[in-house]
Every structure is written in structure tokens, then in C-alpha cells.
N, C-alpha and C positions, 0 to 999 in steps of 0.2 A: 382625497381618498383615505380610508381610514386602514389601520392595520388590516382587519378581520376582513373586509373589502380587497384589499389588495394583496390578499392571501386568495380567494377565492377564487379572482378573475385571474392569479396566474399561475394556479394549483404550488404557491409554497407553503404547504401545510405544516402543519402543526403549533404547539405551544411548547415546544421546550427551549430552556437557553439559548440554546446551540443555534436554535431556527431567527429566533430573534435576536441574536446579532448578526444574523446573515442580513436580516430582514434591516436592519437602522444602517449594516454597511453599504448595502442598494439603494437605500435611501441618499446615500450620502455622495456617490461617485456616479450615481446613472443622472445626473442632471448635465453632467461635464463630459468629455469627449478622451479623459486618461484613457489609455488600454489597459486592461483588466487578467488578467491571467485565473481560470477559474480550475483548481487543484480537488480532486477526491476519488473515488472507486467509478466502475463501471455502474451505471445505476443510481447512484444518488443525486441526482436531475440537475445536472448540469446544463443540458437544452433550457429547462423550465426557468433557470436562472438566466439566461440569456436572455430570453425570451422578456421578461420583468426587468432587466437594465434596460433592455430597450423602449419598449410599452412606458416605461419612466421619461425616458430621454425627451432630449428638445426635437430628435429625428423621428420618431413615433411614428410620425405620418410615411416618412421612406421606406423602403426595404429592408427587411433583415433578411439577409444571404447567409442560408447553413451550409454548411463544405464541412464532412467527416475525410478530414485529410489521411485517414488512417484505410478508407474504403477507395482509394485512388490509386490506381498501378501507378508505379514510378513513371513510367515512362509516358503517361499524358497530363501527369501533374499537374504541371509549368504551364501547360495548353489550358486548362480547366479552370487554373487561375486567371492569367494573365491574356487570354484567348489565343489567338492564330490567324494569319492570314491564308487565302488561299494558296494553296501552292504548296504551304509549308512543309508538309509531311505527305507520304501516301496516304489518301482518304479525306484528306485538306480539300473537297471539291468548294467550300465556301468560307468568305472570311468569319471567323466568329468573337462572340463578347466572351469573356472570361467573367468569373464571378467578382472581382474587383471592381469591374467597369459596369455591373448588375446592380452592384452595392453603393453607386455615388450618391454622395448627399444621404446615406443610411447608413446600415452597421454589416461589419459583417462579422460571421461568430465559423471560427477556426475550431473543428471540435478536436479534438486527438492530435494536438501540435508537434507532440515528437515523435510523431510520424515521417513527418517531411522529409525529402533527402537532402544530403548537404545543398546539392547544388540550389535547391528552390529556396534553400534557407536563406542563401546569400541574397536572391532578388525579394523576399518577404522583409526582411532589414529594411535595403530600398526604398519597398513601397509604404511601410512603417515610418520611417521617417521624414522622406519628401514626399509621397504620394507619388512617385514617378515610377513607370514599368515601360519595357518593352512586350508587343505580344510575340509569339513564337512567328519566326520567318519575318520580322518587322525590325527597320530602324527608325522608324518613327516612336517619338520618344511620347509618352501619352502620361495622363496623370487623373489621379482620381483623389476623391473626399470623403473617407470613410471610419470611423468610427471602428477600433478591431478588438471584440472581446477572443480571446481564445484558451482551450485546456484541454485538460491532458490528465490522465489516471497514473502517469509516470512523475518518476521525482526527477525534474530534468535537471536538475543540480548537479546527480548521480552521471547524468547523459553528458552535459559537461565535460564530467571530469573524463570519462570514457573516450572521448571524440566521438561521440554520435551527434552532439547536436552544439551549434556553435553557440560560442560563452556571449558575446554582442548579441546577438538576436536574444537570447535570455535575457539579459538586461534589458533591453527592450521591451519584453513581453509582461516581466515582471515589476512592472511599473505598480500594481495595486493588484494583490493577492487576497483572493476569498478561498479560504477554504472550507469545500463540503464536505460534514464528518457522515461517517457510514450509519446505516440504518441502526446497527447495534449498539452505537452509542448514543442513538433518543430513543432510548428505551421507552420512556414516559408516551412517545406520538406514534407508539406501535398497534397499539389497540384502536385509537383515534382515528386514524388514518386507515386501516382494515375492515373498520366500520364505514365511512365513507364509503370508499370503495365496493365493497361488498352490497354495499345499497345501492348505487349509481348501476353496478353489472343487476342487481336482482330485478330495477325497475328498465333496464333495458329488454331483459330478457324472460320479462312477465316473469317470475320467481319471487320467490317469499324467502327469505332468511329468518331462520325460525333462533337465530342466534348460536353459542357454543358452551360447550362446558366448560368448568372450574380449571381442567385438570389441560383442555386445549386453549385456552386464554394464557395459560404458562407456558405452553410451549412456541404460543406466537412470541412473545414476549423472550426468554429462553434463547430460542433459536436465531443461529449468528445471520440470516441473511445475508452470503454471498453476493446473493443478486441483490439487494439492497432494494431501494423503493418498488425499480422496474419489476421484481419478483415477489416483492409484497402482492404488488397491483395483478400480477400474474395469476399469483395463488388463488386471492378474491373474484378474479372472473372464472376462475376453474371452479371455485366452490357451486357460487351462483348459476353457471350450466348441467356439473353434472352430480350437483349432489342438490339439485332443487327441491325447497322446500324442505330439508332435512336439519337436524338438527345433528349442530357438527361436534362429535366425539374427536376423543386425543387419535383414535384411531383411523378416522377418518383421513383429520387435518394429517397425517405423516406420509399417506398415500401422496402428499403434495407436494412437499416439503423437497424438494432437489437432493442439497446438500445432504440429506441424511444418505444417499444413495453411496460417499464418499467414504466407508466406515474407514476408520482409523487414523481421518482426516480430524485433530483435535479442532479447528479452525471453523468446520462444519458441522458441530456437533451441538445437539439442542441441551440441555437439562435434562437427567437420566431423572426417569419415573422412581419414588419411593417404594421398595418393594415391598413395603411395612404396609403400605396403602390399601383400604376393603373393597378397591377397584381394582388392584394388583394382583392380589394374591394367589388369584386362581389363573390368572394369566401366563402359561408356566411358557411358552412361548417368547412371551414379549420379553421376559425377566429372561431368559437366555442370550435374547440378542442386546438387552442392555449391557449384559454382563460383557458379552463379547466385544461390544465401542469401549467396556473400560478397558476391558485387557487389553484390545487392539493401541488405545489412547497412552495404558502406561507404557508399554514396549516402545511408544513413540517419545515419552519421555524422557526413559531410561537413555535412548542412545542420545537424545540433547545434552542432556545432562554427562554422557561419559565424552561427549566431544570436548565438552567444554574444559573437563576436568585434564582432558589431553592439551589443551590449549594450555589451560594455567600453567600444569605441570611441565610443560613444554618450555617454558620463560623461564619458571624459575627454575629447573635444573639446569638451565643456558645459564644465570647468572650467580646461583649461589653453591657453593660445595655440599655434599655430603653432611657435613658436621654442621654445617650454620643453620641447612634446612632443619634436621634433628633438633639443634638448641631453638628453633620457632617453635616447632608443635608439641602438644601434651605428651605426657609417658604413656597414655592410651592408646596414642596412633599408630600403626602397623606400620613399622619403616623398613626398609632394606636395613640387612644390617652392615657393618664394616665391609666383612668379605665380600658381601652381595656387590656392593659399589666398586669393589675393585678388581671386577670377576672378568679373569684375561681377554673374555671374548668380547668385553666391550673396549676395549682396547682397542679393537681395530676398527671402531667405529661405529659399530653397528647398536643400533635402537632396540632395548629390548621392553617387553611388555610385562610391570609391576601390577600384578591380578590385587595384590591387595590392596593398592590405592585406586585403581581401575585408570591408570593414565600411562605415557610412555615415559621411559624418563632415560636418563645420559648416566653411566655408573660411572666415572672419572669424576675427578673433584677439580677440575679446572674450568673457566667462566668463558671459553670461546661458543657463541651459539653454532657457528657455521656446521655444527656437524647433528645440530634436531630440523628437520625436514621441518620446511617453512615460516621456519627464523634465521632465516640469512640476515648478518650483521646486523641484528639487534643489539643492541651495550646499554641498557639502561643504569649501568653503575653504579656510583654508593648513592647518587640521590634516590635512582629506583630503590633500591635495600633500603634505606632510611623508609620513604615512602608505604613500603610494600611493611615491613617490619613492624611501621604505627598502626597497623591493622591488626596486629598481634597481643595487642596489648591484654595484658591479665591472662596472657596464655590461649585468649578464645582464636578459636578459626573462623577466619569470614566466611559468610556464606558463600555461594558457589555464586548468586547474581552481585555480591557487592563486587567479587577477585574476577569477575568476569567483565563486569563495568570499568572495574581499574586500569585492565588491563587492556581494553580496548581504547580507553581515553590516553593511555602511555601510547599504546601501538598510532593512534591517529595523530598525537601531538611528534612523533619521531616523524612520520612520514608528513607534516605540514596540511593533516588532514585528507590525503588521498586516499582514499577508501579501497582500490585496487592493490595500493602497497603494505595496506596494513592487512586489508584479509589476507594478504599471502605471507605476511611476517605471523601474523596471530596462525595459520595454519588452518583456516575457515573459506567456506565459500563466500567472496560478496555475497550470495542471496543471503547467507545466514547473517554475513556482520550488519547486512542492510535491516534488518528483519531487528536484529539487537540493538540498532542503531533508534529507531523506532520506538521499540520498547524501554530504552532510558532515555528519550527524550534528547538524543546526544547530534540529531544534524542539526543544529543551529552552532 
């Protein structure tokens, strides 16, 4: 079976990069029986990929048993896996198969893995390894032959470290990692794939797609897709019903669009229309509410940016005096001055707030952190200053993401990489270190 063929028959579309090294790594691991651990967003077709390991596989002919372990109440989990005997529980009027014992001699695909609670996590190991379970209310020891892809939209690395999900079973699970990148980054298979689609709904639903404009082909494109493929695919059956036959304006496609619904959400925001534009102009409406996602968008900027500048500044008033900060930065920079730094009322400890650097800072010239909220004994020392200092060179100031990268890479290597101890030394929530962690590329 040829690429373009084995794209079609298991809906993995597109032509970008990204698609095609998903596409040679299925090639390469669905012939063997490794477990698979399959990592990316809600929506970016993680079933479809299963689905295609399998349809590959030497089990093709068996069962592939789907289990969204994340849509399972705790409390019949273990049963729905692993089945039950009669008797077991109230409602136990029959013995039953669990989907493991569904799955023998085929696959089965675990969707939403760090779901599970500890305790099933401990018998999924088990059956991982030997293929041996007990069902619920059973000592008879039973065993199955199955094949286990499974995934997850979480970074269970993160869960790990947390104790929500045990570090053995990840090792286990993480035997051959695919990951699915989000819609917004195959930008190039947005159009391609909207097209499809939009024609599959319009020849379901007798309708004609008369096509889109210039101005909404950028906004498909543009816009970040939260919902990723599932809300691509969403969007195009919504066209194709209730805008049949019509020929789709930017106007139109925004009625659709979810995430626009989110203003202030940078994350969910499409490409702002040129107001310069001879389709804009008269538009005095639309050019208001664009205006209002930027200002809503910069106000969201502003406070990242002053968190961050509280973080840095938070370190290095913990480790360097008054004077040594001063001999860092240009004669341009707004500093406290002498008195400022030795102004009685911080003396007793207290935090005060520097409007003109926009951060918090420690007025005493001594290097204990214990007294900046959220640097509890940090000491990065003379190699930190050395460090921190080579960033100073010719007098320039780093930018706010290099002193924010640095300083996260210091706070994760003090704490051995624990992400819980460093967001609470850096003075950040996890969501954000995670979120930063991300954007320099920094959990490996």
C-alpha cells in the first residue's frame, strides 16, 4: 500500500513534515508488538492513529478495543477492564469480560492514560508485562495477548514527578513515543484538509460549496485551533449545513470559529484584519472589536511580562547587593538610590514595590534569600554572579526571555529538575513554569 493510499483509508491527512514522519514512524513500529505511548492535544487524532498501527499490524484481523479511560468513574474502572465475577459488587448479577479479555490475540488502545487511579495503575503494569490479571471478586489468575497502544494530552512526566501517576508504569508505557503536533503547527495541511472535508459534508448533505474568500482562507490558516483537526472537521460540517451553497466571507467563517468567543485569550486568537484594507474600512464595528483583542491581548502581556521581571528581580536582589546590581546596569537605568536601599522599613523585612523597574526587590545589601517570598534557600553564589554577569557584557541588558530562560535552567538544575520546587523557588505557578518550560524547549 502506497503512502497517498494509506493516508486515505485511515484519514492521516495531509502533506506536511510533520505528517510524514508520523507516517514512516507507523510504518516502522506497527509491524511489531512494542507499546506505543501516543502524546498531543485533544483533537489532533490520536484514535485515527491507532487505528493505522493497528490496520498495519500482524493482528489486523483481531479486535482493536478503544477504552477512553478518562470517561470511566473510578470506581468501576478495575471492572471494565479487568471484568467481574458474579457476586462481586452490588449489581454483579452476571460474571463479565473486561476489555483485556475482548482484546486477546489484538490490540488495545488506552485513550487518556493519566486518567487512571493509582490503584488500576498498579494492575495495568501487571498486565503490561506478563499479561496476567485478576477479574474483580476472582483469584483465579487469568491472562491475556495483547498488543497496548495508549495516550494521553498530559505530560506524564509532569504526573511523575507530582505522584499522580506511577514512574514504572511510564517506563513501561513509554517504550516508542509518537508525537501528534497541533493543528496550528501544519499550517501548510489547513486549507487541504478543510477542503476535503467541506466536500465530504457538502456531497452528504446535497450542498454546493461555492468556495471562500482571500481574506477567510487567512483566517483559516491564522487561527490557532484549539480544537485542532476534531474542530477543523466541526467547522466544515457547520459550513456545509447552514451556510449551503454560499459563498463563505471572513464574516461569515468567525460566526464559527469557537475560540474567537474567548477575547483576551492570546492562545485563541486568529490574525487581526488590516484596517488599511478596501474591505475594512467601512467596517467601523469589526475595526472596534479588533481593537479591543489587541488591548485585551496587550494587558495580558503586560502582567507576563511584570511577573517575570518580579521573578528575575526576586533572584537577583536575593543574591547580589545594592552596589554590584548598580555596577551591572547602564547609567540609563532607574535604580533606587543609596537611601532608597537602606530605607528603615525594609529592615524589618518587608517587600517593597520598585514602580520604576516594575519588579519587587529586598532594600538591604545582604545575599540571604529567605526573606523574598518564593526563594526560600536558593544560594546560587559566585558561580551564579559569574554566570549571570557574562550576560552583561558591553553593559547590554538581557532580554527578559534570555534572564528568564537562565533563570529557570539555574532554579531546575538547584532542585535536580523538580518542577514543583523550582516553580515555588522561581515564585511562578507550575502552569506558567510548565507553559515556559515548553516554549524554550527546556523538558528534555
Amino acid at each position: 500500500m502506497d503512502v497517498k493510499a494509506f493516508q486515505e483509508k485511515y484519514g492521516l491527512l495531509g502533506d506536511s513534515p510533520e505528517i510524514k514522519q508520523i507516517i514512516t514512524k507507523i510504518g516502522q513500529v506497527a509491524p511489531t508488538d512494542i507499546t506505543i505511548l501516543l502524546q498531543g492535544e485533544t483533537g489532533v487524532g490520536k484514535d485515527v492513529t491507532a487505528r493505522a498501527i493497528h490496520g498495519l499490524s500482524e493482528r489486523k484481523k483481531k479486535n482493536l478495543v478503544i477504552v477512553n479511560c478518562g470517561a470511566i468513574p473510578e470506581g468501576i474502572i478495575e471492572s471494565e477492564l479487568f471484568g467481574h465475577e458474579k457476586g462481586a459488587f452490588t449489581g454483579a448479577h452476571d460474571a463479565r469480560e473486561g476489555y483485556f479479555e475482548k482484546a486477546h490475540q489484538g490490540t488495545i488502545f488506552l485513550d487518556e492514560i493519566g486518567d487512571t487511579p493509582k490503584n488500576v495503575q498498579v494492575k495495568l503494569l501487571r498486565v503490561l508485562e506478563s499479561g496476567e490479571f485478576f477479574r474483580v471478586g476472582s483469584s483465579e489468575l487469568k491472562t491475556t495477548n495483547v498488543r497496548v497502544i495508549a495516550a494521553t494530552n498530559k505530560n506524564l512526566w509532569n504526573h511523575v514527578q507530582d505522584g499522580s501517576f506511577r514512574e514504572d508504569l511510564y517506563y513501561r508505557l513509554d517504550t516508542v513515543k509518537i508525537k501528534l503536533p497541533p493543528l496550528r503547527e501544519r499550517k501548510d495541511d489547513i486549507i487541504p484538509l478543510f477542503r476535503k472535508f467541506v466536500s465530504e459534508y457538502a456531497a452528504k448533505y446535497d450542498s454546493v460549496f461555492q468556495g471562500f474568500a482571500d481574506d477567510a482562507r487567512q483566517l483559516l490558516i491564522s487561527y490557532r485551533w484549539p480544537g485542532n483537526i476534531r474542530e477543523l472537521r466541526n467547522v466544515a460540517e457547520q459550513l456545509a449545513v447552514l451556510e449551503k451553497s454560499n459563498f463563505i466571507t471572513v464574516d461569515i467563517l468567525k460566526k464559527y470559529l469557537k475560540g474567537r468567543q474567548h477575547e483576551g485569550n492570546p492562545d485563541n486568537l486568529p490574525a487581526l484584519r488590516d484596517p488599511l484594507h478596501k474591505d475594512n474600512r467601512s467596517d467601523s464595528d469589526s475595526d472596534s472589536r479588533d481593537r479591543e483583542l489587541i488591548y485585551r491581548a496587550l494587558i495580558d502581556l503586560k502582567a507576563e511580562v511584570n511577573d517575570m521581571k518580579k521573578m528575575l528581580a526576586g533572584l537577583v536582589y536575593s543574591n547580589f547587593t545594592g552596589k554590584e546590581i548598580r555596577g551591572m546596569l547602564p547609567a540609563n537605568v532607574n535604580m533606587p538610590s543609596e537611601e532608597q536601599f537602606n530605607n528603615k522599613e525594609e529592615s524589618r523585612g518587608t517587600v517593597q514595590s520598585d514602580i520604576s523597574l516594575g519588579v519587587n526587590r529586598r532594600g538591604d545589601d545582604s545575599n540571604s534569600a529567605s526573606e523574598i517570598p518564593g526563594n526560600d534557600a536558593i544560594d546560587y553564589s559566585e558561580e551564579f554572579k559569574t554566570e549571570f554577569e557574562s550576560m552583561l557584557d558591553d553593559g547590554d541588558v538581557p532580554s527578559i526571555e534570555d534572564a528568564e530562560k537562565f533563570l529557570i535552567e539555574r532554579a531546575l538544575t538547584k532542585y535536580s529538575g523538580n518542577r514543583r520546587k523550582a516553580s515555588e523557588a522561581l515564585g511562578v505557578s507550575e502552569r506558567t513554569l510548565y507553559r515556559k518550560l515548553d516554549q524554550y524547549g527546556l523538558h528534555e
